[in-house]
Backbone as a chain_set.jsonl record, in Angstrom:
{"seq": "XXXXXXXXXXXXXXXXXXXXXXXXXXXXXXXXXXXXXXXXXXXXXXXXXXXXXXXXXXXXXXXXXXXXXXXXXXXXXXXXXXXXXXXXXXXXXXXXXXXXXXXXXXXXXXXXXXXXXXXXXXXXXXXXXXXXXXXXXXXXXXXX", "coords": {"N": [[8.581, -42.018, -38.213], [10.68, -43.408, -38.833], [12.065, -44.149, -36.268], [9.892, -45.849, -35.899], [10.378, -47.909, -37.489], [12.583, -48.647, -36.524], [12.607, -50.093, -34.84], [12.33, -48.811, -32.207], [9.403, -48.312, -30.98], [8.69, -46.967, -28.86], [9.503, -44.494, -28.739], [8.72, -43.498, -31.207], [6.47, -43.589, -30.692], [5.885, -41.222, -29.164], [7.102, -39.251, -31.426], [5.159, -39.611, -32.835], [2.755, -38.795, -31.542], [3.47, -35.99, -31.009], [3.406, -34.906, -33.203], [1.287, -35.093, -34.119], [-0.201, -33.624, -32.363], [0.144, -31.198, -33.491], [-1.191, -30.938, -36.083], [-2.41, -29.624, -36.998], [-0.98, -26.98, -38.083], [0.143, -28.294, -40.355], [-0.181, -28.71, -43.913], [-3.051, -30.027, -45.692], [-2.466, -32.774, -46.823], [-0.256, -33.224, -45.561], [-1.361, -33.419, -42.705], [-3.387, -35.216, -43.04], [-1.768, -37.752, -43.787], [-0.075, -37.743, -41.257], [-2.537, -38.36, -38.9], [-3.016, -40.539, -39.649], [-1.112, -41.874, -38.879], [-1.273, -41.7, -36.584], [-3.507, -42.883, -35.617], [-2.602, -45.517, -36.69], [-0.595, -46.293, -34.983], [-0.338, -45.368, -33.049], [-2.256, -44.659, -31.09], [-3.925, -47.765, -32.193], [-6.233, -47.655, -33.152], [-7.295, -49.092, -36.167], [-9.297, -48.838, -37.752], [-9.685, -46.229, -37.813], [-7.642, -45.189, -38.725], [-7.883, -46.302, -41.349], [-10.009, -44.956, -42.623], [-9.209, -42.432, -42.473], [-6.902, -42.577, -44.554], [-8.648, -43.511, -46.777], [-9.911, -41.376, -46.873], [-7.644, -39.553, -47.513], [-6.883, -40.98, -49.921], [-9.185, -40.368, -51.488], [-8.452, -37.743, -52.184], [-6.334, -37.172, -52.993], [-6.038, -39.425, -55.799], [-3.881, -40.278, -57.519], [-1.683, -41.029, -55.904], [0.327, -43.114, -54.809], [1.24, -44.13, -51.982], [-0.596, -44.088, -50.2], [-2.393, -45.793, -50.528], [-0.938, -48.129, -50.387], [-0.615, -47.883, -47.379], [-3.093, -48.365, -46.645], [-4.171, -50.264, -47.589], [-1.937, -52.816, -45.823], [-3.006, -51.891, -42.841], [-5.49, -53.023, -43.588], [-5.031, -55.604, -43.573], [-6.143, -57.915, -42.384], [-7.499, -60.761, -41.294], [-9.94, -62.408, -43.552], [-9.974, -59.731, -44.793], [-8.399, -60.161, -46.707], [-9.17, -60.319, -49.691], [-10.205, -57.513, -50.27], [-7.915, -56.009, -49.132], [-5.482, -56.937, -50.873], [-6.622, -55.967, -53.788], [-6.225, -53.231, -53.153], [-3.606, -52.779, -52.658], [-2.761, -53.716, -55.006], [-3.272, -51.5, -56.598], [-1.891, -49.928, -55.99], [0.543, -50.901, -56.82], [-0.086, -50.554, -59.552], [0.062, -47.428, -59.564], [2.182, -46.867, -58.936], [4.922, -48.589, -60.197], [7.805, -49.114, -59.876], [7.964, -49.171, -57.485], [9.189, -51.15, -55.076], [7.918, -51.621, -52.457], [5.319, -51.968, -52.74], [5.032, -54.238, -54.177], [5.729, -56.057, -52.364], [3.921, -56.304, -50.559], [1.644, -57.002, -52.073], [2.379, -59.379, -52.299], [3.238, -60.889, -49.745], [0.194, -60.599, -48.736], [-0.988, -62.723, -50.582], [0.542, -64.765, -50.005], [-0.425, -65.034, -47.474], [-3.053, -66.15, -48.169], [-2.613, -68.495, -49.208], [-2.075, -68.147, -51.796], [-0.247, -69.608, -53.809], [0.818, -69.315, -56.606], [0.354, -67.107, -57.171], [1.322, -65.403, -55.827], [4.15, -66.066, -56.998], [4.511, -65.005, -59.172], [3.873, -61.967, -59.122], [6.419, -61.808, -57.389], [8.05, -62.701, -59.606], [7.316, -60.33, -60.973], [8.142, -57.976, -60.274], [10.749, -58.254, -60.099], [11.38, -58.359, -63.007], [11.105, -55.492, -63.413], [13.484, -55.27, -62.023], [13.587, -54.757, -59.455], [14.917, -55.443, -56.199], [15.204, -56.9, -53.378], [15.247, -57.035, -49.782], [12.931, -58.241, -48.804], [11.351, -59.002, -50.743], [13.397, -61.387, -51.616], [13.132, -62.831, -49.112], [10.22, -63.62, -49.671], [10.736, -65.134, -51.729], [11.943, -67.564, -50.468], [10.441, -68.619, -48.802], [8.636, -69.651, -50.508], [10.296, -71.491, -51.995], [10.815, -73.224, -49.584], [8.05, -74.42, -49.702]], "CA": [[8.494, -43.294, -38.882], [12.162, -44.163, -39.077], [11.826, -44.829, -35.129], [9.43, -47.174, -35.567], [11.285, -48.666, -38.202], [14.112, -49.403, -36.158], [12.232, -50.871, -33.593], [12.115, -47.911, -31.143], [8.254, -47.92, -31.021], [7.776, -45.922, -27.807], [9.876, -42.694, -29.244], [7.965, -43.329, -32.243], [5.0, -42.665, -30.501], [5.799, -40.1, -28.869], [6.904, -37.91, -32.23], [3.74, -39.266, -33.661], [1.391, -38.067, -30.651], [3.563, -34.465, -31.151], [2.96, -34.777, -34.494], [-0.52, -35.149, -33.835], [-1.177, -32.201, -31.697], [0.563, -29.873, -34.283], [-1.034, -31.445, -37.004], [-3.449, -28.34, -37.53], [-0.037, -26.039, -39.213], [0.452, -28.783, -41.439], [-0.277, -29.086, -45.46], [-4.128, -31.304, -45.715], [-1.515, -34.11, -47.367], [0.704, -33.59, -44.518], [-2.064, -33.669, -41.509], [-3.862, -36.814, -43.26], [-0.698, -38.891, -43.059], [-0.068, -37.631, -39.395], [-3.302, -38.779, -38.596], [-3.271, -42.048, -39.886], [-0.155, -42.512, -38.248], [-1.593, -41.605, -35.081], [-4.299, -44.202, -35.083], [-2.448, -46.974, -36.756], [1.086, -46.826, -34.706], [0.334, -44.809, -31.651], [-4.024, -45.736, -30.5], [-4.226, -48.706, -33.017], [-7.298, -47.622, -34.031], [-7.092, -49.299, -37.704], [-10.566, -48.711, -38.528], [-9.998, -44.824, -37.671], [-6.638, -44.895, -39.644], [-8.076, -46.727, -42.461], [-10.971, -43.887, -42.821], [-8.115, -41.377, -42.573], [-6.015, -43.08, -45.547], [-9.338, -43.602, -47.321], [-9.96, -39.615, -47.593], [-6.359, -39.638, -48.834], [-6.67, -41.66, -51.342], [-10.17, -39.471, -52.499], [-8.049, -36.186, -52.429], [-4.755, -37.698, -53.786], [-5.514, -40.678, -55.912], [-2.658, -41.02, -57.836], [-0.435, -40.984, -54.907], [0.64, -45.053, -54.437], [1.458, -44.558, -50.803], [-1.937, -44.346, -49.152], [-2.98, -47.111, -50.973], [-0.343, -48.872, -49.967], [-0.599, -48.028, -46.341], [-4.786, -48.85, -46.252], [-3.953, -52.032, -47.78], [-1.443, -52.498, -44.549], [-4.231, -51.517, -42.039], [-6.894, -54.012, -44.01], [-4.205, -56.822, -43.814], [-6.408, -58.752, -41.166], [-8.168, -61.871, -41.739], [-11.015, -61.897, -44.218], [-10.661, -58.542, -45.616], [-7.226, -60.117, -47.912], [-8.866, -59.704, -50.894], [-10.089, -55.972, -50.352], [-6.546, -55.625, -49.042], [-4.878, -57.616, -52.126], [-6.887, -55.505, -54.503], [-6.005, -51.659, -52.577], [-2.259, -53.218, -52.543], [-2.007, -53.877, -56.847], [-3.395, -50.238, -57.104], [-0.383, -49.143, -55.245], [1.562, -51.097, -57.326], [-0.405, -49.605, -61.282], [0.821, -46.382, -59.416], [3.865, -46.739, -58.596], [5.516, -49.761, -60.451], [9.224, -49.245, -59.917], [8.666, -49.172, -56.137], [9.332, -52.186, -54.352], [6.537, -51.785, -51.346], [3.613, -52.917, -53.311], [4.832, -55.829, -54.827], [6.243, -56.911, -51.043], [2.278, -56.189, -49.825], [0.829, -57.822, -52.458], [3.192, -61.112, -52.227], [2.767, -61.481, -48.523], [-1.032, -60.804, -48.979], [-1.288, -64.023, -51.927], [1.614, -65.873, -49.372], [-1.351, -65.565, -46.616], [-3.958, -66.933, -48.784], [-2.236, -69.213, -50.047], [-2.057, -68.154, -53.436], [1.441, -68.705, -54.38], [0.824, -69.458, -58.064], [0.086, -65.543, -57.678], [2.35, -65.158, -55.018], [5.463, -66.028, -57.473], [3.845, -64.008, -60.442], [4.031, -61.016, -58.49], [7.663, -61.639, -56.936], [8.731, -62.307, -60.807], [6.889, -59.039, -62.171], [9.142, -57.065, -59.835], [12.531, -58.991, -60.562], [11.61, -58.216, -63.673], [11.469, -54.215, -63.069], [14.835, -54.719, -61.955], [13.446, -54.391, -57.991], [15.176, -56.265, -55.539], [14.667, -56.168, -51.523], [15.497, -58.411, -48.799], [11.931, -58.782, -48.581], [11.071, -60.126, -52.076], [14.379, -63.107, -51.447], [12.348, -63.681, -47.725], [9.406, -64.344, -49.819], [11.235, -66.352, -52.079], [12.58, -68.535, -49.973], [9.04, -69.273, -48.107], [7.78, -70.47, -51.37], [11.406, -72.559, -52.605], [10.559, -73.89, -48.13], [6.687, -75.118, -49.928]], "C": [[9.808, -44.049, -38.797], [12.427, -44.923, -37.624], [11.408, -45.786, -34.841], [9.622, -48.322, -36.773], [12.934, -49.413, -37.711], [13.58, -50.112, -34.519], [11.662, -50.285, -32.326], [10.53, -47.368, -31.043], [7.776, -47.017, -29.747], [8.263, -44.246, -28.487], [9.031, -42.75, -30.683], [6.986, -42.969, -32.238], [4.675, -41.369, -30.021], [5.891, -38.648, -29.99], [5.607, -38.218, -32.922], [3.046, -38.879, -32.817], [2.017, -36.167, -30.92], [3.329, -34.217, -32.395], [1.396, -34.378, -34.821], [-1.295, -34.019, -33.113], [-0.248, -31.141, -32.353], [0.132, -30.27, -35.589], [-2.35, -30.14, -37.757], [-2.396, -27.516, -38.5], [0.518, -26.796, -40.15], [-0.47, -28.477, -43.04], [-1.972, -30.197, -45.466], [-3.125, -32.99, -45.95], [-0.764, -34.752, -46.068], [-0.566, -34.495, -42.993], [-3.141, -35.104, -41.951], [-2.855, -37.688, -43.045], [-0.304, -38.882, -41.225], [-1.169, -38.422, -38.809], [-3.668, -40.411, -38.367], [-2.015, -42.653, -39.128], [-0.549, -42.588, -37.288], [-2.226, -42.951, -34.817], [-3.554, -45.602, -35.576], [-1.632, -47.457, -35.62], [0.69, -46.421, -33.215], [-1.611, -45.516, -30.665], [-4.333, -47.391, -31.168], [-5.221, -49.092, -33.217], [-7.379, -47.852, -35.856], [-8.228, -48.725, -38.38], [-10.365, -47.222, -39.057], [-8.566, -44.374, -39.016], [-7.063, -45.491, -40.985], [-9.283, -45.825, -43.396], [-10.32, -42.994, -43.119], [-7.643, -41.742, -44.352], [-7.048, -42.936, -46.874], [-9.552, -42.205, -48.065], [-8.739, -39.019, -48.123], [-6.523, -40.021, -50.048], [-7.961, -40.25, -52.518], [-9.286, -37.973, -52.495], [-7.26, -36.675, -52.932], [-4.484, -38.696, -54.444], [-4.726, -41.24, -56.676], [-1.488, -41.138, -56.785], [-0.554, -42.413, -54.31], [1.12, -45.099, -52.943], [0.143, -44.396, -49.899], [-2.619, -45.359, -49.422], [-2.146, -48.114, -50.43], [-0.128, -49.055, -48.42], [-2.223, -48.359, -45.657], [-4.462, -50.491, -46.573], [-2.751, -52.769, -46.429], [-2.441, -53.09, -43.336], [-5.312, -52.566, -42.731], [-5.952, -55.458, -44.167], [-4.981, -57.512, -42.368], [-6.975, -59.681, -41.971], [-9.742, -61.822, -42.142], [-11.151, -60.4, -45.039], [-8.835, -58.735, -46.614], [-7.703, -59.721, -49.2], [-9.232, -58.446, -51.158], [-8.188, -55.272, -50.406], [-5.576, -55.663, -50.214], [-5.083, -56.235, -53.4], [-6.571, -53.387, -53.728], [-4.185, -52.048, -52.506], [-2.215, -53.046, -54.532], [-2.789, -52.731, -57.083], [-1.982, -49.411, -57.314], [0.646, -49.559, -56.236], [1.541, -50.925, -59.067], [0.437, -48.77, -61.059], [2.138, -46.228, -59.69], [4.689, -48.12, -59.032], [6.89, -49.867, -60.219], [9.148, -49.101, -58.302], [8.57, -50.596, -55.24], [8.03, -52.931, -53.299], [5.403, -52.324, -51.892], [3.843, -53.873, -53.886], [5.082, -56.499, -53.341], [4.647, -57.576, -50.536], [1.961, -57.282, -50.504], [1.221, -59.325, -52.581], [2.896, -61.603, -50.912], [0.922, -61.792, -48.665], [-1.348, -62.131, -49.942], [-0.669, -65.223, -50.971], [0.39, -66.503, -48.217], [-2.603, -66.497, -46.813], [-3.598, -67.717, -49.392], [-2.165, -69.266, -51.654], [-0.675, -68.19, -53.927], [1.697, -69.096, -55.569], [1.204, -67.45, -58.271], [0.9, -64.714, -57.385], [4.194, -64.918, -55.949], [5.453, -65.105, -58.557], [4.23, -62.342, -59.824], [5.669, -60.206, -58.258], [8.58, -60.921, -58.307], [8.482, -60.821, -61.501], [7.93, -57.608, -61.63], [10.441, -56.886, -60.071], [12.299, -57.969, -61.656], [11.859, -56.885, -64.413], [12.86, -53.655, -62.62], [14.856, -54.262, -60.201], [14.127, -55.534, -57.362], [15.837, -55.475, -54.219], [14.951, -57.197, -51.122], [13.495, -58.822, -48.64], [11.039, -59.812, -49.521], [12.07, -61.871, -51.826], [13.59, -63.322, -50.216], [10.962, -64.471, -48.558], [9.259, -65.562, -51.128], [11.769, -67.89, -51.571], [11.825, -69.297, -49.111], [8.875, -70.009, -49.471], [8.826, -71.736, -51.918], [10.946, -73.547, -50.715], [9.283, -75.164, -48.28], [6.765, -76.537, -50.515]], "O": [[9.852, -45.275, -38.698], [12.895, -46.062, -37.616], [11.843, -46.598, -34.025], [9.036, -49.403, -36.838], [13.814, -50.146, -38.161], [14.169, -50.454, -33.494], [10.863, -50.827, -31.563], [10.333, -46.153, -31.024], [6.675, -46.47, -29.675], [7.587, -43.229, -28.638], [8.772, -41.632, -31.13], [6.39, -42.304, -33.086], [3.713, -40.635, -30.248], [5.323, -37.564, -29.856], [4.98, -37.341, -33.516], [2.186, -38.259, -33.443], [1.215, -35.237, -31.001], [2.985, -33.062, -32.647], [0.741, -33.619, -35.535], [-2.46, -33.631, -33.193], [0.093, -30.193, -31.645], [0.971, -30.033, -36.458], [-2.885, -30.07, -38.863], [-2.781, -27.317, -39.653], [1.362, -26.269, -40.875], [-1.559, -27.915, -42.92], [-1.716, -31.353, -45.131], [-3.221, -34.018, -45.28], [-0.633, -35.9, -45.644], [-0.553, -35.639, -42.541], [-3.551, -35.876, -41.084], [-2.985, -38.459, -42.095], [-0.298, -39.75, -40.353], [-0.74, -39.325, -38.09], [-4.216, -41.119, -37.521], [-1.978, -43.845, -38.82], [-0.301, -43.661, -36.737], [-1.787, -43.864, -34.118], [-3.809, -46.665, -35.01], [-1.722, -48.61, -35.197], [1.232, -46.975, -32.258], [-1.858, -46.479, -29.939], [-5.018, -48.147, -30.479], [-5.541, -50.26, -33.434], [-7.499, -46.921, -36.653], [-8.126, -48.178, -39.478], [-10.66, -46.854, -40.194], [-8.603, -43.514, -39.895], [-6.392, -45.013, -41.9], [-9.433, -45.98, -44.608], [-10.671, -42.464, -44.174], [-8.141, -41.078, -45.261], [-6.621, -42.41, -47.902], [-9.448, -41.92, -49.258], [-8.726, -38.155, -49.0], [-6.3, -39.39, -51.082], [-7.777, -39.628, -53.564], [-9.925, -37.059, -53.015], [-7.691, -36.621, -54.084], [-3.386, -39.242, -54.33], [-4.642, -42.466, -56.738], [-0.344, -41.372, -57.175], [-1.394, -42.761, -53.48], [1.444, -46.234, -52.593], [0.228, -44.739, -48.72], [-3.426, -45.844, -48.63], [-2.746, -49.075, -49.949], [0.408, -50.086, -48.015], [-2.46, -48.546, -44.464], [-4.536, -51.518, -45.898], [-3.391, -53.79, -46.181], [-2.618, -54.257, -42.988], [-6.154, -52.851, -41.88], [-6.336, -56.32, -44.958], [-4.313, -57.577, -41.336], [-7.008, -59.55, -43.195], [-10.627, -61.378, -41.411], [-12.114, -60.023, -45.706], [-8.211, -57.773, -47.062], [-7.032, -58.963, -49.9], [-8.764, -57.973, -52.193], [-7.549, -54.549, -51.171], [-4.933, -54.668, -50.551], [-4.125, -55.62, -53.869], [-7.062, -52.48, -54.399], [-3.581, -51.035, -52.154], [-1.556, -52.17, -55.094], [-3.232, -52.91, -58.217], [-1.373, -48.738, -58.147], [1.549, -48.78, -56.541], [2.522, -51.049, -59.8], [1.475, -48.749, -61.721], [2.87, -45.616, -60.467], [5.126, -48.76, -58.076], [7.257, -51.025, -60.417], [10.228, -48.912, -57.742], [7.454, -50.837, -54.78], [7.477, -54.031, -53.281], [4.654, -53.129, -51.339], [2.887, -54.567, -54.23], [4.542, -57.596, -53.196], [4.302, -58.727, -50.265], [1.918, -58.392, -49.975], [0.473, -60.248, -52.904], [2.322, -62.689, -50.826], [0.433, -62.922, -48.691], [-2.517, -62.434, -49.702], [-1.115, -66.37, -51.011], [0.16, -67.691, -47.986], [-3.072, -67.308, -46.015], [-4.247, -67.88, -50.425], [-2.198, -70.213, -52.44], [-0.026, -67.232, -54.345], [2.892, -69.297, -55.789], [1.903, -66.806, -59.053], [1.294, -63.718, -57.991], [5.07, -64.084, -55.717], [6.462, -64.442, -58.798], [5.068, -61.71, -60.469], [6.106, -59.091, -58.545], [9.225, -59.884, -58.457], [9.217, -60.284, -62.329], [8.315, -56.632, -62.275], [11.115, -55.866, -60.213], [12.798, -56.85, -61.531], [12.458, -56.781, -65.483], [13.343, -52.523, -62.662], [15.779, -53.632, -59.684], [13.981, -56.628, -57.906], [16.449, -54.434, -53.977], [14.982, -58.238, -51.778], [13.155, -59.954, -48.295], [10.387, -60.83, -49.288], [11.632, -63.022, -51.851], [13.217, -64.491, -50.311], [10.625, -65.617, -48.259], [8.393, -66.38, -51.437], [11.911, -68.953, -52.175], [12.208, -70.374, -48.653], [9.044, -71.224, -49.362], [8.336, -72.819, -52.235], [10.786, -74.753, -50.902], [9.205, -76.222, -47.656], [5.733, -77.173, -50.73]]}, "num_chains": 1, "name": "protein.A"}
C-alpha cells in the first residue's frame, strides 16, 4: 500500500499480486484485505473488490476501515449516496480518524452538497482532526 501511495503503482502491484498468491497462510482479516486489494489496485475489478470488502464488513463490522474502503470502490457516479452513506459509518466507527470525514466531504463536494460538505469538514475540526486534505477541501468550497 505505501507503494501505491507514493505513486509507485507498478511495484505496488506487484507486492499486491505476491500478496495475492500467498494469501491462503494469511489470518481470514488478513486474506480479505489482500484480496480486495488485488481487485481494486492491481485487476480493477471494483465490483469483485467491493464483494470482497462487503464480506469484511459482515465478519468485522465494527472495523471502520472496510467501510471506508467499499465506500472508495462505490465512489462512481450514481451510486454517491450508497457510497456517502457506507463512508459516515466509517466515520460512527471510527470518529477521531481523519479518512472518513475526507470520503465523506469529497463525496457531498461531488454532489454538490456543500451545505453538508462544510458540516462535515467542521465536525472534524472540531475533533481536533486536521489533514492537508480537509484545508484542500476547504479551499474548493472558500473557490465556490
Amino acid at each position: 500500500m505505501v507503494y501505491a501511495y507514493l505513486g509507485e503503482r507498478r511495484r505496488a502491484a506487484d507486492y499486491y499480486m505476491k500478496a495475492f498468491q500467498l494469501r491462503e497462510y494469511s489470518s481470514e482479516r488478513e486474506r480479505l484485505s489482500i484480496e480486495a486489494a488485488y481487485y481494486s489496485h492491481v485487476t480493477g475489478e471494483l465490483e469483485k473488490a467491493a464483494q470482497v470488502y462487503q464480506q469484511e464488513i459482515e465478519s468485522y463490522p465494527r472495523e471502520a476501515r472496510a467501510y471506508r474502503d467499499l465506500a472508495s470502490v462505490s465512489y462512481q457516479p450514481g451510486l454517491f449516496d450508497k457510497a456517502t452513506e457506507i463512508a459516515e459509518q466509517a466515520v460512527r466507527l471510527e470518529p477521531d480518524s481523519v479518512s472518513g470525514y475526507e470520503i465523506v466531504a469529497n463525496l457531498f463536494g461531488d454532489t454538490q452538497r456543500f451545505n453538508d460538505m462544510r458540516r462535515i469538514i467542521q465536525e472534524a475540526q472540531s475533533r481536533k482532526l486536521d489533514e492537508l486534505g480537509l484545508h484542500s477541501d476547504l479551499y474548493a468550497l472558500g473557490r465556490l
